[in-house]
Structures are given as C-alpha cells and as structure tokens.
mmCIF file as Biopython writes it, N, C-alpha, C and O atoms, coordinates in Angstrom:
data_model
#
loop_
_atom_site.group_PDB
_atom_site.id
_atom_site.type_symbol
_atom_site.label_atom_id
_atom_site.label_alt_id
_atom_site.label_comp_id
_atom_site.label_asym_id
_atom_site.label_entity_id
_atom_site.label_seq_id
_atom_site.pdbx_PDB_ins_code
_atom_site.Cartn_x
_atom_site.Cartn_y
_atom_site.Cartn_z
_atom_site.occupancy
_atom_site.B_iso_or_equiv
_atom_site.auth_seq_id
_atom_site.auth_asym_id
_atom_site.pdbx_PDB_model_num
ATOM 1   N N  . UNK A ? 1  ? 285.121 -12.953 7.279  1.0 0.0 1  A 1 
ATOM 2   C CA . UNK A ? 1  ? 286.548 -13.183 7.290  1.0 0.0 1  A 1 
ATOM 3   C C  . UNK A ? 1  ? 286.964 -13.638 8.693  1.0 0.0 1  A 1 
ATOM 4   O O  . UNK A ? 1  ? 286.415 -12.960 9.561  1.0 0.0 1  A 1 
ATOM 5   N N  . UNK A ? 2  ? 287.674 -14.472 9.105  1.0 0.0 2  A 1 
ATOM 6   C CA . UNK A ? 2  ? 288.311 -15.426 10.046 1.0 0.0 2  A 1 
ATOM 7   C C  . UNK A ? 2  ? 289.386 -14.066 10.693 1.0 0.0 2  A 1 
ATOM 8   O O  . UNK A ? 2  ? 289.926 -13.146 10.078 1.0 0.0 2  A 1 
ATOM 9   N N  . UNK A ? 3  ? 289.400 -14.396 12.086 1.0 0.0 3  A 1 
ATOM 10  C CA . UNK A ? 3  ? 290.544 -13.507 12.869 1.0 0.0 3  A 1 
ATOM 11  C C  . UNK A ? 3  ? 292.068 -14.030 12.169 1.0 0.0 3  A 1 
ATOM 12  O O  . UNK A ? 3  ? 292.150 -15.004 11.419 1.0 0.0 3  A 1 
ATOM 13  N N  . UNK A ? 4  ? 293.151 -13.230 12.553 1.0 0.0 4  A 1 
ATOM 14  C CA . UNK A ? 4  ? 294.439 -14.122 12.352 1.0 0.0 4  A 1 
ATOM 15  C C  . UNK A ? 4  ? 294.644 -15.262 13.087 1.0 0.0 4  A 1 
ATOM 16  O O  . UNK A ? 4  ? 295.350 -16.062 12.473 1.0 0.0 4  A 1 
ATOM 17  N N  . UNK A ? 5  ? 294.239 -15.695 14.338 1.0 0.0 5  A 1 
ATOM 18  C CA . UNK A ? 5  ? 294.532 -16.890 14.943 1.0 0.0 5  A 1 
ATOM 19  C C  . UNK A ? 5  ? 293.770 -17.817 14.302 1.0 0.0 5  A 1 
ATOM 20  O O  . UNK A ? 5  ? 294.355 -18.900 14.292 1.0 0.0 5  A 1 
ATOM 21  N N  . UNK A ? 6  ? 292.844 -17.846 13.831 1.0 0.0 6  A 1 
ATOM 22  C CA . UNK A ? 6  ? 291.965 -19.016 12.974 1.0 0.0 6  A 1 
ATOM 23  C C  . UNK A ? 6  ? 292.555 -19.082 11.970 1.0 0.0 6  A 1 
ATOM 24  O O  . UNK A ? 6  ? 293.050 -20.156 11.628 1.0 0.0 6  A 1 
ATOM 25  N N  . UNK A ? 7  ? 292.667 -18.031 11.257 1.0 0.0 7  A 1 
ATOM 26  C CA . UNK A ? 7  ? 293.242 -18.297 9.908  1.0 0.0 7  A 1 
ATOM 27  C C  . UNK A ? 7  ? 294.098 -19.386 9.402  1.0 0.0 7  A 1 
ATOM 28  O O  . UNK A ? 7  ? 294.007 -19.951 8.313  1.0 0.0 7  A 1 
ATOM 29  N N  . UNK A ? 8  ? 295.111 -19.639 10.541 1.0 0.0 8  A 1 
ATOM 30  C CA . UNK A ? 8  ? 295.992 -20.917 10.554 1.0 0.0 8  A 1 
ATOM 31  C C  . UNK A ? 8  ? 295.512 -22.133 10.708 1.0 0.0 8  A 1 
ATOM 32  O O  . UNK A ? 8  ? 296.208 -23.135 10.545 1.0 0.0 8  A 1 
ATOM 33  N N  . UNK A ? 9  ? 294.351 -22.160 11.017 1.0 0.0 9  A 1 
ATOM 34  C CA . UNK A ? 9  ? 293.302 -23.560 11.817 1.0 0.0 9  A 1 
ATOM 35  C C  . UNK A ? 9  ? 292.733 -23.603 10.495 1.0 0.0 9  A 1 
ATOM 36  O O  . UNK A ? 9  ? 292.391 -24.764 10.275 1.0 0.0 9  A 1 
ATOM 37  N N  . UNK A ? 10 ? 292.455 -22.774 9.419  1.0 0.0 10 A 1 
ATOM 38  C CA . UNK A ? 10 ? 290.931 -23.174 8.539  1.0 0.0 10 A 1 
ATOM 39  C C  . UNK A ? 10 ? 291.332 -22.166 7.726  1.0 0.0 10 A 1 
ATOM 40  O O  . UNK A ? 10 ? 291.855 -21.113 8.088  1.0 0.0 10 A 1 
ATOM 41  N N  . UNK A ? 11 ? 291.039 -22.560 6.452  1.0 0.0 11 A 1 
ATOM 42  C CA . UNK A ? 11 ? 290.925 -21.710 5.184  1.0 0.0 11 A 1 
ATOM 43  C C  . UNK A ? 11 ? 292.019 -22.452 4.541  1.0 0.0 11 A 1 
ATOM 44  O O  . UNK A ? 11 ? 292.479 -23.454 5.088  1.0 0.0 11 A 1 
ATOM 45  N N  . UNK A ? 12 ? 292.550 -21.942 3.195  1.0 0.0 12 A 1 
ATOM 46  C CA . UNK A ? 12 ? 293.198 -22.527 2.234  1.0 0.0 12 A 1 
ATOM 47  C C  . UNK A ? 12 ? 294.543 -22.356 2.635  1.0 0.0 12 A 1 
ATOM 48  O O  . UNK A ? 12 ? 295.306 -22.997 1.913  1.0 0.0 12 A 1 
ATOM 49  N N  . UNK A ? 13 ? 295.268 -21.524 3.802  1.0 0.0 13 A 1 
ATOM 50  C CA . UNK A ? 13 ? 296.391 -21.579 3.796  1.0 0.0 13 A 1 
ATOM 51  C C  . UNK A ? 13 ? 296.968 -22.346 5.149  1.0 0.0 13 A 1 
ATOM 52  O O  . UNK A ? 13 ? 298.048 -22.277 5.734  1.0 0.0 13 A 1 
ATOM 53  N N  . UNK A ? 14 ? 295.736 -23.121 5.383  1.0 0.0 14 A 1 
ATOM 54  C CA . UNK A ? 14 ? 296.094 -23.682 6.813  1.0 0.0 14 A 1 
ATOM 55  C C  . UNK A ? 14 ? 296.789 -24.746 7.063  1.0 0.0 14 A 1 
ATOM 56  O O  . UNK A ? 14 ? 297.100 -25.572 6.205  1.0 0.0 14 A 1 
ATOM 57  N N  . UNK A ? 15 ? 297.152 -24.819 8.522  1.0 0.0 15 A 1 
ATOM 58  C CA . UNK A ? 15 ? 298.139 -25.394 8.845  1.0 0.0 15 A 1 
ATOM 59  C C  . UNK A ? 15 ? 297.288 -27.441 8.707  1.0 0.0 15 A 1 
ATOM 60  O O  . UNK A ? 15 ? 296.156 -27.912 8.810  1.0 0.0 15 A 1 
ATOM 61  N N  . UNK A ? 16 ? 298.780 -28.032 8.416  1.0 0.0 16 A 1 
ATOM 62  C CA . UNK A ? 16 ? 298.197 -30.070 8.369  1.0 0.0 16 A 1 
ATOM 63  C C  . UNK A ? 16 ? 299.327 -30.114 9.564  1.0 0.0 16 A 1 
ATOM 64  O O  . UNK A ? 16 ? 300.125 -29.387 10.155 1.0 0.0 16 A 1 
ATOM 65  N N  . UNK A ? 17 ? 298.907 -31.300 9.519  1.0 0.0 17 A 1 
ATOM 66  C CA . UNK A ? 17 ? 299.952 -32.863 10.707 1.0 0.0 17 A 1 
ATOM 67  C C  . UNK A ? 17 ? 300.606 -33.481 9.128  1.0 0.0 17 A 1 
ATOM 68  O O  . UNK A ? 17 ? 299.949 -33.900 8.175  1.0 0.0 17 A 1 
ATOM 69  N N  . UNK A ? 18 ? 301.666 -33.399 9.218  1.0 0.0 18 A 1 
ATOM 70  C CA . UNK A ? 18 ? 302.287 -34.463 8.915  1.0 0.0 18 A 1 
ATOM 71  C C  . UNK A ? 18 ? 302.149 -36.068 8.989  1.0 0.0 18 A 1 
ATOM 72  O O  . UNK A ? 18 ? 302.598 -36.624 9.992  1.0 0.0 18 A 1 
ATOM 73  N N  . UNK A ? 19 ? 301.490 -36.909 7.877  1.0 0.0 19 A 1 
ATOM 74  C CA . UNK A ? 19 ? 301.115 -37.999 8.142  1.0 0.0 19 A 1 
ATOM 75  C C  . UNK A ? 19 ? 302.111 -38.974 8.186  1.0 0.0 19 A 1 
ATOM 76  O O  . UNK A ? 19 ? 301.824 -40.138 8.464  1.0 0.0 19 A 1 
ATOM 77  N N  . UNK A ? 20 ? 303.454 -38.559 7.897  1.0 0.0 20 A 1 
ATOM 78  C CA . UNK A ? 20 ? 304.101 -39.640 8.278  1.0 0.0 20 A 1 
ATOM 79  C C  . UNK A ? 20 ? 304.315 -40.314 9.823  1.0 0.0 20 A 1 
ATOM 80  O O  . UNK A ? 20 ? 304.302 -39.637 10.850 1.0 0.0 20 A 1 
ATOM 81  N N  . UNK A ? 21 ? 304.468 -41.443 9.789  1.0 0.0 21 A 1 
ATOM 82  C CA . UNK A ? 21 ? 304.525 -42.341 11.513 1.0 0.0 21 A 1 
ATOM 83  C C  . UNK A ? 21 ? 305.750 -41.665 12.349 1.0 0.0 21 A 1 
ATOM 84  O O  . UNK A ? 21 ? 306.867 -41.436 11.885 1.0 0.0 21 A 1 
ATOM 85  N N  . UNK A ? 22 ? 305.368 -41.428 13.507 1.0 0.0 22 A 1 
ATOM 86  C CA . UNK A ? 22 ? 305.837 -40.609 13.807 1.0 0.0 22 A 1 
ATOM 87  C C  . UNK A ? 22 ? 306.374 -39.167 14.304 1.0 0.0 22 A 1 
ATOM 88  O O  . UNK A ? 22 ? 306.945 -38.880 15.356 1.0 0.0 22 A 1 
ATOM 89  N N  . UNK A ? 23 ? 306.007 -38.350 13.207 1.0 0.0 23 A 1 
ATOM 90  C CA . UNK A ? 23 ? 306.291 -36.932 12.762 1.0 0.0 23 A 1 
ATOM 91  C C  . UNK A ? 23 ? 305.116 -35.868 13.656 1.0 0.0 23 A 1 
ATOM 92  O O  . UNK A ? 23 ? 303.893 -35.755 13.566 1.0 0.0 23 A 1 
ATOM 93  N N  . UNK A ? 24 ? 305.608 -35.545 14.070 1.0 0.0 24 A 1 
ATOM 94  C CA . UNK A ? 24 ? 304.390 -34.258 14.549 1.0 0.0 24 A 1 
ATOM 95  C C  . UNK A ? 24 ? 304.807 -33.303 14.302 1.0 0.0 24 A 1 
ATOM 96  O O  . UNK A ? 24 ? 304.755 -32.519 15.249 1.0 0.0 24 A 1 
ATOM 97  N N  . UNK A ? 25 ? 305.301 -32.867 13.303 1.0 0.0 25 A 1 
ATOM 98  C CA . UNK A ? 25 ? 305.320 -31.467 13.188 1.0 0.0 25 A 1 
ATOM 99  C C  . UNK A ? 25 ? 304.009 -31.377 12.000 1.0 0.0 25 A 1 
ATOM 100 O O  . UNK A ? 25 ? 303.494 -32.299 11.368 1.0 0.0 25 A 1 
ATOM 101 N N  . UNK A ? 26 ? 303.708 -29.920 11.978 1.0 0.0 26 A 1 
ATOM 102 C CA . UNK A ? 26 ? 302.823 -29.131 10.866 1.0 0.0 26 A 1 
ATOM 103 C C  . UNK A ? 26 ? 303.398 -28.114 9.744  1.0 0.0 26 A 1 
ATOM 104 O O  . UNK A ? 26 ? 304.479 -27.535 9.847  1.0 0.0 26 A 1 
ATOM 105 N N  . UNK A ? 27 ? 302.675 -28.014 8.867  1.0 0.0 27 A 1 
ATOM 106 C CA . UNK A ? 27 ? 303.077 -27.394 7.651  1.0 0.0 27 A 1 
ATOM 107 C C  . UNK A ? 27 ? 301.996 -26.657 6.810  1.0 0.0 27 A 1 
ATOM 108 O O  . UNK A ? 27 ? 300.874 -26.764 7.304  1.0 0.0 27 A 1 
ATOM 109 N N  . UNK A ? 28 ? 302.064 -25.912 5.623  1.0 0.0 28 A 1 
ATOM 110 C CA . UNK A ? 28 ? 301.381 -25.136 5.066  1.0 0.0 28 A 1 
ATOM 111 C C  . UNK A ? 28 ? 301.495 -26.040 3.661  1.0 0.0 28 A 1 
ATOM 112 O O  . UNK A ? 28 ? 302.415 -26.424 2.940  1.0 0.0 28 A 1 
ATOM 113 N N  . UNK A ? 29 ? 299.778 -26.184 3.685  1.0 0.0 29 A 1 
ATOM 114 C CA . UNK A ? 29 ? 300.002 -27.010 2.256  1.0 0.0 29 A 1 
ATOM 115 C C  . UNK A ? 29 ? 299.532 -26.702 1.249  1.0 0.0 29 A 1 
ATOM 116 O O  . UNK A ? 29 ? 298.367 -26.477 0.921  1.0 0.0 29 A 1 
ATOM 117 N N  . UNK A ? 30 ? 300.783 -26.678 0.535  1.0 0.0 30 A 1 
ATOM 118 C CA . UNK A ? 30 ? 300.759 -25.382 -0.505 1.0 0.0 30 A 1 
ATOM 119 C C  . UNK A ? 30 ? 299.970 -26.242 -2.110 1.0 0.0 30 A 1 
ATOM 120 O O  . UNK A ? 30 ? 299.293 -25.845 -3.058 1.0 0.0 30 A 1 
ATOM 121 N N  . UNK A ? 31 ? 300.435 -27.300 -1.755 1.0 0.0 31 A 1 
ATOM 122 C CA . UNK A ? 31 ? 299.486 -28.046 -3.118 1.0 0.0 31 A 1 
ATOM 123 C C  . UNK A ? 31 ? 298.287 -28.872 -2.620 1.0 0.0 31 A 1 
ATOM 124 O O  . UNK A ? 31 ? 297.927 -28.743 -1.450 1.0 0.0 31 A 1 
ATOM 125 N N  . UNK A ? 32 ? 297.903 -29.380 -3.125 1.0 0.0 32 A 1 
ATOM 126 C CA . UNK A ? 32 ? 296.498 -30.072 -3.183 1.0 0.0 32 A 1 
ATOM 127 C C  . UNK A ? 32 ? 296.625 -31.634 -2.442 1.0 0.0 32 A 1 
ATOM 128 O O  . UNK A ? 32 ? 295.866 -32.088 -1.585 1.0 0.0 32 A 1 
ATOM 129 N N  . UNK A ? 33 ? 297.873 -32.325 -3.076 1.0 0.0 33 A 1 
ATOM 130 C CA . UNK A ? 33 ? 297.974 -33.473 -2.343 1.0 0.0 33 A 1 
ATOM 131 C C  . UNK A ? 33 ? 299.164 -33.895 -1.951 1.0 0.0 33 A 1 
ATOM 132 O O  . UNK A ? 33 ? 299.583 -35.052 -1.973 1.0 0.0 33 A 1 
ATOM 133 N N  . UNK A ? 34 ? 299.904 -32.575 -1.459 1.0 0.0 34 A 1 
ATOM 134 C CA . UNK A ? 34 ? 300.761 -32.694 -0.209 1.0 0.0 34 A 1 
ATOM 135 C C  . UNK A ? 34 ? 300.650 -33.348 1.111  1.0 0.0 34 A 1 
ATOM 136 O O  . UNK A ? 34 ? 300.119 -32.711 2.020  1.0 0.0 34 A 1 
ATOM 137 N N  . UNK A ? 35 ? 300.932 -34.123 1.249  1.0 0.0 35 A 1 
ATOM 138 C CA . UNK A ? 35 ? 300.901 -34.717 2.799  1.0 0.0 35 A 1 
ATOM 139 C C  . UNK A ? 35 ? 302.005 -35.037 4.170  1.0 0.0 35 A 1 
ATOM 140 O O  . UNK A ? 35 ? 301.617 -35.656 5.161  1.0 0.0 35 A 1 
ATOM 141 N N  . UNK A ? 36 ? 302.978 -34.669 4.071  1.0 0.0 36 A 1 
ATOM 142 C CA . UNK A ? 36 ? 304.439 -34.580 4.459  1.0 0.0 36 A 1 
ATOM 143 C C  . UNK A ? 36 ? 305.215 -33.362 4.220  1.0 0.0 36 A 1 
ATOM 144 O O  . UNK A ? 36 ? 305.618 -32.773 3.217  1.0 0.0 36 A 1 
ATOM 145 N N  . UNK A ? 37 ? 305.290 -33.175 5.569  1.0 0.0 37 A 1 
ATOM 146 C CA . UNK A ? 37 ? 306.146 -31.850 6.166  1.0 0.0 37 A 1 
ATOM 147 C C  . UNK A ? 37 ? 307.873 -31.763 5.125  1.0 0.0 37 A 1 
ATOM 148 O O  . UNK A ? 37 ? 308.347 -30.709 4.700  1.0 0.0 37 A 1 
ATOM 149 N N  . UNK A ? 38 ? 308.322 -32.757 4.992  1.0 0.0 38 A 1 
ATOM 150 C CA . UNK A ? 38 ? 309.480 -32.667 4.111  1.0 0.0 38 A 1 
ATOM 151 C C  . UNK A ? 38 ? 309.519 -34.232 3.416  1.0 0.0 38 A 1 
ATOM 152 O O  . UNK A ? 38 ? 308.765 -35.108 3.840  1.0 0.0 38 A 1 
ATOM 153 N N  . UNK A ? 39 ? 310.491 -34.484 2.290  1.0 0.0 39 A 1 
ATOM 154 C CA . UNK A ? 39 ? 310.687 -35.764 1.726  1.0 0.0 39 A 1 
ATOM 155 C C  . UNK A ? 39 ? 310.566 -36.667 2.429  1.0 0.0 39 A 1 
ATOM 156 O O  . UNK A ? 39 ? 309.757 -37.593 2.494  1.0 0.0 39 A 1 
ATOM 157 N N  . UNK A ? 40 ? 312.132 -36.133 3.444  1.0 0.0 40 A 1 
ATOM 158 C CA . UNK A ? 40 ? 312.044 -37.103 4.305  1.0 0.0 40 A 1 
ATOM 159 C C  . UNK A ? 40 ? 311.068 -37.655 4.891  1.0 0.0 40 A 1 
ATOM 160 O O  . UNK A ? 40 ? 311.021 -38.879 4.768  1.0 0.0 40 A 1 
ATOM 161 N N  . UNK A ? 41 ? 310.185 -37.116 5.550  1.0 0.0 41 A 1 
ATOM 162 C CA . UNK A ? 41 ? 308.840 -38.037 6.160  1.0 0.0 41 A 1 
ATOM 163 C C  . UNK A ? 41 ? 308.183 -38.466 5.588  1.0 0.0 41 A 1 
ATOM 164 O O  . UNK A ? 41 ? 307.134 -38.849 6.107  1.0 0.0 41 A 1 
ATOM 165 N N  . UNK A ? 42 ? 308.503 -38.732 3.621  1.0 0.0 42 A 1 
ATOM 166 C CA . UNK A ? 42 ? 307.542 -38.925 2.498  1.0 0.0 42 A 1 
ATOM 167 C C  . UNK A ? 42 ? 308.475 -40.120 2.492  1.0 0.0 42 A 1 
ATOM 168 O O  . UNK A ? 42 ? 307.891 -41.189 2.672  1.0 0.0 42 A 1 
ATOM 169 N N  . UNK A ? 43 ? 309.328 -40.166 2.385  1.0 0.0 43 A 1 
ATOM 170 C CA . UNK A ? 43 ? 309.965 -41.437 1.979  1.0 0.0 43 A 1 
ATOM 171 C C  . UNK A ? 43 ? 309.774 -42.680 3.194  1.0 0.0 43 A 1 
ATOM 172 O O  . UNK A ? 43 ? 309.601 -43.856 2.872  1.0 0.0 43 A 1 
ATOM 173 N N  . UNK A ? 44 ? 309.816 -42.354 4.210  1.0 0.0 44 A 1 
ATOM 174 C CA . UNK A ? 44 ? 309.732 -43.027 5.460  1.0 0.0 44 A 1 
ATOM 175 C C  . UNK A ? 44 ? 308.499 -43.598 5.395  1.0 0.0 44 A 1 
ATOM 176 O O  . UNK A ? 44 ? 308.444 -44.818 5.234  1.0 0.0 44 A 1 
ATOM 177 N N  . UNK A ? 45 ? 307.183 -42.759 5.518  1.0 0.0 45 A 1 
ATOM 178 C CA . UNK A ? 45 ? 306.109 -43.255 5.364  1.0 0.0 45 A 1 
ATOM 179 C C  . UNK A ? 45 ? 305.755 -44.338 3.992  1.0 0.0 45 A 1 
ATOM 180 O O  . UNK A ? 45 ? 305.113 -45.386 4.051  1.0 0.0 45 A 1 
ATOM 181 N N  . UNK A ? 46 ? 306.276 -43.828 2.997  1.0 0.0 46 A 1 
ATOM 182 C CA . UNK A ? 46 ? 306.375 -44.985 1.645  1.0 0.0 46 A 1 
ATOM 183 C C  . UNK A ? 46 ? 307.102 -46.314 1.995  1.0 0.0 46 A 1 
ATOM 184 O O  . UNK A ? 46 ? 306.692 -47.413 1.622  1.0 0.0 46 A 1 
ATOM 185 N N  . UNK A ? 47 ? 308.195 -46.121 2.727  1.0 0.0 47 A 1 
ATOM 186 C CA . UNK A ? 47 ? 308.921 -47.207 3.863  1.0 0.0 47 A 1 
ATOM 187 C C  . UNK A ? 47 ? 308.191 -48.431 4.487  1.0 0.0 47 A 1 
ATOM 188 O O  . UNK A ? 47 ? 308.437 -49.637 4.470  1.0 0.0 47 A 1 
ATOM 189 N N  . UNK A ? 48 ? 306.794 -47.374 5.276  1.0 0.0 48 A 1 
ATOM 190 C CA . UNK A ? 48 ? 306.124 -48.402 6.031  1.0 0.0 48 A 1 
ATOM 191 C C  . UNK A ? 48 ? 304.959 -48.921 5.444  1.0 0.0 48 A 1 
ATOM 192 O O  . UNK A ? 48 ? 304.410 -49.942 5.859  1.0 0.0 48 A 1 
ATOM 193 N N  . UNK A ? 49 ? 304.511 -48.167 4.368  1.0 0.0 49 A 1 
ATOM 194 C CA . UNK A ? 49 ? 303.961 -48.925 3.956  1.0 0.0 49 A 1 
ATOM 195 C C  . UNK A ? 49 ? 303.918 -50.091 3.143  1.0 0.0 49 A 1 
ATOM 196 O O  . UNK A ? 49 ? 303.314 -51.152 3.300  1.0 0.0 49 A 1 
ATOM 197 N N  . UNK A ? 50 ? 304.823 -49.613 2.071  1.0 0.0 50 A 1 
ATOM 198 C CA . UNK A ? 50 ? 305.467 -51.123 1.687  1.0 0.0 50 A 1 
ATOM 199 C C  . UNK A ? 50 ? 305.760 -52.284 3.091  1.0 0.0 50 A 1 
ATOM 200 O O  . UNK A ? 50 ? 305.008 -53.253 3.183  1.0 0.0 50 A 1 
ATOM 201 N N  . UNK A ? 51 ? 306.669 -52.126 3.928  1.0 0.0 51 A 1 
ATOM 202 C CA . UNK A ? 51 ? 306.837 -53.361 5.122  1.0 0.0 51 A 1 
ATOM 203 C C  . UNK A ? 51 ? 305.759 -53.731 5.295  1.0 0.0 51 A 1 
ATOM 204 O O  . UNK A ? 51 ? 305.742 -54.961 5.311  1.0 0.0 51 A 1 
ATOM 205 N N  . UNK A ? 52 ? 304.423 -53.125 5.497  1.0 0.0 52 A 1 
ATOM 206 C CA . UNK A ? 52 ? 303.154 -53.834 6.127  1.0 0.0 52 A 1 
ATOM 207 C C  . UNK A ? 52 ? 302.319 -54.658 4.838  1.0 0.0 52 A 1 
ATOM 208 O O  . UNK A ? 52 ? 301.257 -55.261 4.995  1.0 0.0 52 A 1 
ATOM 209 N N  . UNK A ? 53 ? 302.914 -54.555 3.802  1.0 0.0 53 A 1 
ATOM 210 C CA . UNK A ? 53 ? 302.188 -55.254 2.591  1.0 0.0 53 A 1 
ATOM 211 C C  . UNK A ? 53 ? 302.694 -55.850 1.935  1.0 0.0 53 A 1 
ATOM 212 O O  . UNK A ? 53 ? 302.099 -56.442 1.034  1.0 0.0 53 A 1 
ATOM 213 N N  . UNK A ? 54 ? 304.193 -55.954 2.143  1.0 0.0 54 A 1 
ATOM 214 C CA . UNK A ? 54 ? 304.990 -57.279 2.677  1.0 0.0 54 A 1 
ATOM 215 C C  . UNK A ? 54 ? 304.908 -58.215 3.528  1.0 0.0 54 A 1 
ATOM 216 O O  . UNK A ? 54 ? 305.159 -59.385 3.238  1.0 0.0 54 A 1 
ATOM 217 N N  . UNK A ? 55 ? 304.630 -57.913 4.423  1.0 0.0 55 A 1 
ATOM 218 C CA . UNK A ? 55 ? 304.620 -58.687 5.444  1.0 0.0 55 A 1 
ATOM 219 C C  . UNK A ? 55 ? 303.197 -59.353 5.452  1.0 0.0 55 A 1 
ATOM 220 O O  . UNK A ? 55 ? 303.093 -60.577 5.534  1.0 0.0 55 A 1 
ATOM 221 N N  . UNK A ? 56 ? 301.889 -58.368 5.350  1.0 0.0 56 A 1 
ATOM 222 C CA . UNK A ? 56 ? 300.552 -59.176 4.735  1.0 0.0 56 A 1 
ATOM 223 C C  . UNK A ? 56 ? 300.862 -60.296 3.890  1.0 0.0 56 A 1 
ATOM 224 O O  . UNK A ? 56 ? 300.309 -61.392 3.981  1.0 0.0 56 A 1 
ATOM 225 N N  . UNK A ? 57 ? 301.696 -60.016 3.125  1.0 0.0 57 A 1 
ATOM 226 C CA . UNK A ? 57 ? 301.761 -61.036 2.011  1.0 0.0 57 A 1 
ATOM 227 C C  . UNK A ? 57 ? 302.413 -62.212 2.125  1.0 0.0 57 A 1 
ATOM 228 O O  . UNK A ? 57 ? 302.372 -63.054 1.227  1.0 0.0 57 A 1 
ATOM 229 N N  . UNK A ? 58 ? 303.179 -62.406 3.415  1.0 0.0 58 A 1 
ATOM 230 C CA . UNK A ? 58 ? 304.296 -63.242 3.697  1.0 0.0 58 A 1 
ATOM 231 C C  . UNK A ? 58 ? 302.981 -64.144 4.780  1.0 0.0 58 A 1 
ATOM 232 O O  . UNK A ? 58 ? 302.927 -65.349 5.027  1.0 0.0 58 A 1 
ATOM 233 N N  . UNK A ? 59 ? 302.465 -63.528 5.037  1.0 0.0 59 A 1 
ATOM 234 C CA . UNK A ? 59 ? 301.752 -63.991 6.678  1.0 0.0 59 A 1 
ATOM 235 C C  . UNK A ? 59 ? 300.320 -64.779 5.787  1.0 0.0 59 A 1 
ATOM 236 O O  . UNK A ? 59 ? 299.754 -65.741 6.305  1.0 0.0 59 A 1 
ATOM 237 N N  . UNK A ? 60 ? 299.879 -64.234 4.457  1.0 0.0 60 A 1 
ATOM 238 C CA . UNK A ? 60 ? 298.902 -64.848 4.437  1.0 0.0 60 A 1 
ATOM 239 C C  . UNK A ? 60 ? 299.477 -66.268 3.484  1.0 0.0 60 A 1 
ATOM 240 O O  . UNK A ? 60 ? 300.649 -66.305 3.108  1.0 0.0 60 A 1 
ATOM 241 N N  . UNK A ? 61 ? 298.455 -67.445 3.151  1.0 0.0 61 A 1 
ATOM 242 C CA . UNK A ? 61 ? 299.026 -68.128 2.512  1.0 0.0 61 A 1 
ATOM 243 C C  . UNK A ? 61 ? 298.639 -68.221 1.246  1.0 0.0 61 A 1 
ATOM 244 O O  . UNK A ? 61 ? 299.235 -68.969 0.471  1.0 0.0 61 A 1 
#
C-alpha cells in the first residue's frame, strides 16, 4: 500500500493535468475518459481543435 503523499501521484484515485491548452490546473478522475478539469476547458480544447483542422484544410490544396 502507497503512503498518503503518493497516493495522489498513482493509483486509481490520482491526481491528471488538465489537457486543455492552457489550463494547469489538476483533478481527480473520476471516470475512465475524463480529460478536463471542468467543461469549460472541454469546450475550449474542442475549440482548438477544430481551428487547426480548419485551417489544415484551408492551407492544403
């Protein structure tokens, strides 16, 4: 069994980064394919990715 200070680093209730651009905060991820600390940084990141695959698409011919 892991001390309490690890516990947050590793195991099933541990702490992520927020993958949205940007965002550094962390969170507890409580489902499986959670990736964003709140909507908001879910929607933002859905934001940029669409612009960059737009814009691929504009740039290529």
């Amino acid at each position: 069994m892991l001390c309490a200070p690890f516990a947050l680093l590793a195991g099933p209730g541990a702490l992520r980064r927020c993958s949205a651009p940007g965002c550094s905060l962390f969170f507890v991820r409580d489902h499986p394919r959670r990736r964003w600390c709140n909507p908001g940084c879910g929607h933002r990141d859905r934001q940029a990715r669409y612009y960059r695959r737009k814009r691929r698409s504009e740039v290529s011919p």
